[in-house]
C-alpha positions as CSV (number, residue, x, y, z in Angstrom):
1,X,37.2,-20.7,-0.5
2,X,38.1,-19.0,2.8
3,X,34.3,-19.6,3.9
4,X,34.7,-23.6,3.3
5,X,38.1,-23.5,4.8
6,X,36.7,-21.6,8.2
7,X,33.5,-23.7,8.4
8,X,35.3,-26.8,7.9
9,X,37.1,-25.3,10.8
10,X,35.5,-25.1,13.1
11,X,33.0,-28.3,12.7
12,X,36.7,-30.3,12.8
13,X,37.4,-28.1,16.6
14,X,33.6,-29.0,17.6
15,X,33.8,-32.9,16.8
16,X,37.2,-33.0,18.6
17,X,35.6,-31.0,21.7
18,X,32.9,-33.5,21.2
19,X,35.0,-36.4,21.5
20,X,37.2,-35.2,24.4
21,X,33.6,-34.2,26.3
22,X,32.4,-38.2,25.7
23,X,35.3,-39.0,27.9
24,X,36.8,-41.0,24.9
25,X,40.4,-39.4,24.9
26,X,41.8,-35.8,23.5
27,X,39.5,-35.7,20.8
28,X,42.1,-33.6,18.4
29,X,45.0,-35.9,19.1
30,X,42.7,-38.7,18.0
31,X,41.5,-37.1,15.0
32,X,45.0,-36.6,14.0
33,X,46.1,-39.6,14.5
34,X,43.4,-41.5,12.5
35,X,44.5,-38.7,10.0
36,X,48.3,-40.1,9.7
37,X,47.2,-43.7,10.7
38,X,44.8,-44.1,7.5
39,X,47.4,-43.8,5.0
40,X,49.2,-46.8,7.0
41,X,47.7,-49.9,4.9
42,X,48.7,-48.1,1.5
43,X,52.1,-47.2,2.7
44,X,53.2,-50.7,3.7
45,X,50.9,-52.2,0.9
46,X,53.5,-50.3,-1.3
47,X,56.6,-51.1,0.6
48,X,55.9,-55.0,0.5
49,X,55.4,-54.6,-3.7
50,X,58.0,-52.6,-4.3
51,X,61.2,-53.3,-2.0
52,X,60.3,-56.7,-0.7
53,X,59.1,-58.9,2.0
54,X,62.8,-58.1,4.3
55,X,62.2,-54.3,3.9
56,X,59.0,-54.3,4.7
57,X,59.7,-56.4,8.0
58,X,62.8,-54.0,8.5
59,X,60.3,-50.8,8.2
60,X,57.7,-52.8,10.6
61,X,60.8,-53.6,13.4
62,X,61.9,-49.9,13.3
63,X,58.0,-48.5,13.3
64,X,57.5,-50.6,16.5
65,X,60.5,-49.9,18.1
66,X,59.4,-45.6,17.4
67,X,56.6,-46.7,19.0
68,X,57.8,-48.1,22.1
69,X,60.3,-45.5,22.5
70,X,57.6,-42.7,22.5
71,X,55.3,-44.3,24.7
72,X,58.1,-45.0,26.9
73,X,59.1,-41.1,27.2
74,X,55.3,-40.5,27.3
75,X,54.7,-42.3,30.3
76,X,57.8,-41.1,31.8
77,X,58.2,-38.8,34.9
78,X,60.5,-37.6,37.4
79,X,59.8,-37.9,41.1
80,X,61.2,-34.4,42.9
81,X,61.5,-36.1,46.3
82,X,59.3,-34.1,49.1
83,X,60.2,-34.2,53.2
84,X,56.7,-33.0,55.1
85,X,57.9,-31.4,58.4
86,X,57.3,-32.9,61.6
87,X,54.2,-31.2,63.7
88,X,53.0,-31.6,67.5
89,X,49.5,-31.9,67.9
90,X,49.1,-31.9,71.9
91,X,51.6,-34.5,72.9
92,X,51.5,-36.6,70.3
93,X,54.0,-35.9,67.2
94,X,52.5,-36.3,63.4
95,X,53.8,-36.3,60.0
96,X,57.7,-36.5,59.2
97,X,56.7,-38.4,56.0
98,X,58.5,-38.5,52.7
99,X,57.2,-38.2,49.0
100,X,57.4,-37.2,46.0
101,X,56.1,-35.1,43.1
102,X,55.5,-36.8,39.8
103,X,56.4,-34.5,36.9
104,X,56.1,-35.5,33.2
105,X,59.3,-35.9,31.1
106,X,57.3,-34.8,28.1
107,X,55.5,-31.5,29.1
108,X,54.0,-31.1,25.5
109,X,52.3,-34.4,25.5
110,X,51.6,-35.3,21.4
111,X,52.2,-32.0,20.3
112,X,56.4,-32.5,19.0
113,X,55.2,-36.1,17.1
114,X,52.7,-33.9,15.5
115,X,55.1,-31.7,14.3
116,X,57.7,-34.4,13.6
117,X,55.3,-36.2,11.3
118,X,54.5,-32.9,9.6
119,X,58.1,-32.1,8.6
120,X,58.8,-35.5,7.6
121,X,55.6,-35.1,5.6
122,X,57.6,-32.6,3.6
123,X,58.3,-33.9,-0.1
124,X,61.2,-31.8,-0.1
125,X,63.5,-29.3,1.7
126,X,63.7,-26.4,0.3
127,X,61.0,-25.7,-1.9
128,X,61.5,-25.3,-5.9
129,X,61.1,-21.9,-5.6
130,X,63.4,-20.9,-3.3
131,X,66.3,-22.7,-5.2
132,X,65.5,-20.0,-8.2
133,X,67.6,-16.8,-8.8
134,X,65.6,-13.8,-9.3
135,X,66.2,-14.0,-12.7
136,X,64.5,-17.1,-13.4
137,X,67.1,-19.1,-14.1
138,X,68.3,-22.0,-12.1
139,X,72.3,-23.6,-11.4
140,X,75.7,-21.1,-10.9
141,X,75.4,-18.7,-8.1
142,X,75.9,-15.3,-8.7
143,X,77.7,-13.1,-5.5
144,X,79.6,-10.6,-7.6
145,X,78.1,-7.5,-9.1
146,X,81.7,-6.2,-11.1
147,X,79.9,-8.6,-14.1
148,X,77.1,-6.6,-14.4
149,X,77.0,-2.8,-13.0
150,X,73.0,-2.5,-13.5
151,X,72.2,-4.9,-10.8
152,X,74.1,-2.7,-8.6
153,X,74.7,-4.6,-5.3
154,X,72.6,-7.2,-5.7
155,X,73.6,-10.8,-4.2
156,X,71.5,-14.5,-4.6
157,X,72.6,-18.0,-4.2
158,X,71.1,-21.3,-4.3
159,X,70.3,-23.7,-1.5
160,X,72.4,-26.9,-2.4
């Protein structure tokens, strides 16, 4: 198992280096993205059948407005104005020009809608098992130990 998962790996890393060297784009972020966009046609396939034609043209309005907005922040910068000093060159005078440095809003590049995706990916927050008492029982919350002096000081509680 740990074999498959390394080898499967690193021929994933290689295929993405591959792709970025072909001059095609960041070979990882595309993989990743074909990843999440593959289960697209399913999704909304499932919307339109189960909530309707308006829902599924609601979900499509607010998908291409996320869109937007993130390549909007993604193409972003600020420009740090820069003032070059004058400079005498014999007796002529050069330079005293104005510019600016482009910096990018969004440092990280795809990396936070990666993660975004994956949390929203989550089924559900938290996990069964860390809404069980040690006991194995689910439901009240016990903080006290005065009920039961063999558990000595012993507190749980549940995430609600």
């Amino acid at each position: 198992m740990v074999m498959t998962m390394t080898v499967g790996t690193v021929l994933i890393m290689f295929m993405g280096e591959m792709i970025t060297e072909r001059g095609v784009g960041n070979g990882m972020s595309l993989m990743i993205f074909s990843s999440i966009a593959a289960s697209f046609p399913s999704a909304f396939g499932q919307v339109w059948r189960l909530k309707g034609w308006i829902t599924f043209s609601l979900v499509m309005l607010v998908g291409l407005l996320i869109m937007v907005g993130m390549v909007f922040v993604e193409q972003s910068q600020r420009r740090i104005p820069v003032q070059y000093a004058k400079r005498m060159v014999g007796r002529r005078m050069y330079g005293g020009t104005s510019t600016y440095i482009p910096i990018k809003v969004n440092q990280a590049g795809v990396i936070p809608v990666i993660f975004a995706s994956s949390i929203l990916a989550r089924r559900r927050w938290p996990p069964p098992s860390a809404t069980r008492r040690p006991d194995g029982c689910s439901g009240s919350t016990r903080t006290s130990s005065s009920a039961s002096p063999s558990r000595g000081s012993t507190r749980w509680s549940t995430w609600r």
